[in-house]
Steps between C-alpha positions, in 0.01 A plus 500: 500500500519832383595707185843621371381661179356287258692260757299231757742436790451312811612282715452116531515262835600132406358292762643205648315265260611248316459653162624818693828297617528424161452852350752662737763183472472600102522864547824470752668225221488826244191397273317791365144524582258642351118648626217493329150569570179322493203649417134543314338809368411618156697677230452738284660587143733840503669491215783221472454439888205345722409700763406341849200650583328577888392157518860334559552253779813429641500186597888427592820557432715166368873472509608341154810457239377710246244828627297656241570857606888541382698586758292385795744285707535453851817725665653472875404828714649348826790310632282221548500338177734289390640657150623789690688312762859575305458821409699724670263842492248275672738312747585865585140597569417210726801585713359878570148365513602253766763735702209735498251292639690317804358607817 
């Protein structure tokens, strides 16, 4: 993870669990999924906003329907997921990519 601004990017590795089969068999049928994170800490009043304060915990990151944060949904960066598979941009990537890595 890193920051992009007021951005948090990173990347995630589904593993070959069931609930991960079933994460990346809904992410390659087109569902949108969202991230959310899990955590405890204290708040403090600013204003109309809470403020998480030094305390916070992250405790995980879930992937859900509906994320808290607007915006924060899960987006192919690689030819290996399956949403990407017909577009042709990417198609054209994984050709180079592969034509530049045979040995």
């Amino acid at each position: 993870m890193d920051w992009d601004g007021d951005d948090l990017v990173g990347e995630v590795e589904v593993l070959s669990t069931p609930s991960g089969n079933i994460l990346k068999e809904l992410f390659k049928s087109g569902i949108k999924l969202g991230i959310s994170s899990r955590g405890l800490g204290s708040v403090k009043e600013k204003g109309d906003v809470n403020e998480v304060q030094d305390d916070f915990e992250l405790i995980a990151f879930d992937f859900v329907s509906n994320p808290s944060t607007h915006g924060a949904f899960l987006r192919p960066m690689n030819e290996g997921v399956g949403s990407t598979k017909n577009d042709p941009i990417s198609n054209i990537n994984r050709i180079i990519t592969e034509i530049l890595t045979e040995r």
